[in-house]
N, C-alpha and C positions, 0 to 999 in steps of 0.2 A: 757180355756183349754191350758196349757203349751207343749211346744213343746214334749217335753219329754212322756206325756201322748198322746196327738196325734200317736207319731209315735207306741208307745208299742199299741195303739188300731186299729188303720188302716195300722200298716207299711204292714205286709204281704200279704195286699190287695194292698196293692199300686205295692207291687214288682210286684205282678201276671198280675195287669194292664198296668204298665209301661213296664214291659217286653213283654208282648203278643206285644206293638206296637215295643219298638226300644230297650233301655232299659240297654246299659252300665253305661250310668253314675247311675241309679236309684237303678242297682246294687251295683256298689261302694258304692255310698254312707248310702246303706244296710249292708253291709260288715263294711262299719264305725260304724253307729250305734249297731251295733252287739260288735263292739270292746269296745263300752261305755256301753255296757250292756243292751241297750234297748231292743235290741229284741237278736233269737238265731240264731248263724249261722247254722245250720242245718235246720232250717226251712225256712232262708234268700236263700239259694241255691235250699232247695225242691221249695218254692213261685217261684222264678227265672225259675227253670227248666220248673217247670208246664205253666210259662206266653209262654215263648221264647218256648217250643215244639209244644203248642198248636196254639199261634198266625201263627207259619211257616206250620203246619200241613192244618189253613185254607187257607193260601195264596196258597200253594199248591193243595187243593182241588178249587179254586176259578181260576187259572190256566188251571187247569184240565178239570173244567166244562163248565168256562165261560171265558178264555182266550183271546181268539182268537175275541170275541165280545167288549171284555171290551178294546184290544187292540187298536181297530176300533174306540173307542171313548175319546181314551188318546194317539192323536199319539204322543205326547209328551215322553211317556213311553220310543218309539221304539229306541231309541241311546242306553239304559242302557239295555234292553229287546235283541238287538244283541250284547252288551259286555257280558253281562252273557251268553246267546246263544253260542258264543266262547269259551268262558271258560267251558263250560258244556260240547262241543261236545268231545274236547280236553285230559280234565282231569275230568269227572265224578263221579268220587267217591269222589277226594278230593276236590272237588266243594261242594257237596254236608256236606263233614264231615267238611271246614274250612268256609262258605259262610257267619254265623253268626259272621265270625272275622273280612269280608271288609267289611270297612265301606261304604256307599252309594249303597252297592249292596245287605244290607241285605234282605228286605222288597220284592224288587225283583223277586232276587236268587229263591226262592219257587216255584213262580209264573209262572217263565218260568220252571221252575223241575216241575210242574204240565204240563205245554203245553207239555214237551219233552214227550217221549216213556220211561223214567224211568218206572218202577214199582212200584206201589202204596208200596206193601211192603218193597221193597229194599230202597224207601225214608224215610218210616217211621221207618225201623230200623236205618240207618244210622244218621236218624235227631237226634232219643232218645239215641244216642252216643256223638252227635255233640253238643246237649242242656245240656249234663249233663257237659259232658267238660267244655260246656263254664260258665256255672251256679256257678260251681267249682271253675272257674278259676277266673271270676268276682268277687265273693262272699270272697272267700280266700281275693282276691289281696285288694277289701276294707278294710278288717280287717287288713290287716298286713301294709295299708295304714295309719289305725288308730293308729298302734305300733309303728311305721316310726315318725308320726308326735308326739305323745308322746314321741320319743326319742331326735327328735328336737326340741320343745320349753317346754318340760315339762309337767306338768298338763294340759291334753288337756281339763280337764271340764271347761277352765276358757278359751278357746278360742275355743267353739266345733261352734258357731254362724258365726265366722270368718272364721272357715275350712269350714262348711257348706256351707257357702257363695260364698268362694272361687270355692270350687267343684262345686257350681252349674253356677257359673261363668262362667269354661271352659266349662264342659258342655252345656249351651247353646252357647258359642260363638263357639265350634265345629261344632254345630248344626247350625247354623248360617250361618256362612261359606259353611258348605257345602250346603245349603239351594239357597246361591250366586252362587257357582259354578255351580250350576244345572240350574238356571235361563239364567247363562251367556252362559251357552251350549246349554240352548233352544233358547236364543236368535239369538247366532253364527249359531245352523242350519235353521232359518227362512233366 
């Protein structure tokens, strides 16, 4: 199976999967392959929407129900659990409408918007404003990521392995990084 047929047969599942858990760069690089024609960006942004609404809508209800328990067994949580805490008490709505743009706090963000006194409804309209945005905004920005780099070295089909690469490059060493920073912050509060 060539890369090429992989992604046209499971990319839209992939978005919907990689997105429910974190899911910028998986968008980008959705946005790319959309620009090479593999898949469509209309459906790259719907997948996207539907992962990110749905994975925050349960972290939210998983907040909601079982917060306060689950808290109790990850005191590890508790440092990112009162920076969103703050952020929430302060600026609520735009917490709510920008949470899936900080990074390290997305996953979060929900979690404790379920423990808070928000309102089931008031988060859940606000989230299906927030996902689309960002579905939009992701999805676009690969694609015109894919034009960009087409306008920089040319024929991007004769280097889509090396942009791929690259993209998945920063993307994990992103991921990476902040993976460090969190370790070192658990470390520093023991």
């Amino acid at each position: 199976m060539t890369i090429e047929s992989f992604i046209q047969s499971y990319g839209y599942v992939a978005i919907f999967v990689g997105t429910f858990l974190e899911g910028e760069t998986v968008v980008i690089l959705s946005g790319l392959a959309a620009h090479q024609g593999y898949l469509q960006l209309p459906w790259v942004i719907l997948a996207a929407f539907a992962g990110t609404l749905f994975g925050d809508q349960l972290y939210f209800y998983l907040g909601r129900w079982h917060g306060h328990a689950m808290l109790s067994k990850h005191p590890a949580w508790q440092a990112r659990v009162n920076k969103a805490q703050r952020l929430l008490e302060r600026y609520r709505t735009m917490v709510i409408i920008s949470f899936r743009f900080m990074y390290g706090l997305r996953t979060v963000t929900p979690f404790v918007i379920g423990m808070s006194r928000v309102p089931t409804v008031t988060f859940t309209m606000l989230n299906i404003l927030s996902a689309f945005t960002w579905a939009l905004a992701m999805g676009v920005g690969g694609y015109f990521f894919g034009h960009a780099m087409e306008i920089i070295i040319g024929d991007i089909k004769h280097y889509e392995l090396e942009v791929l690469g690259v993209v998945v490059i920063i993307g994990v060493s992103l991921w990476v990084i902040h993976l460090c920073r969190r370790k070192r912050l658990r470390t520093d509060d023991i």
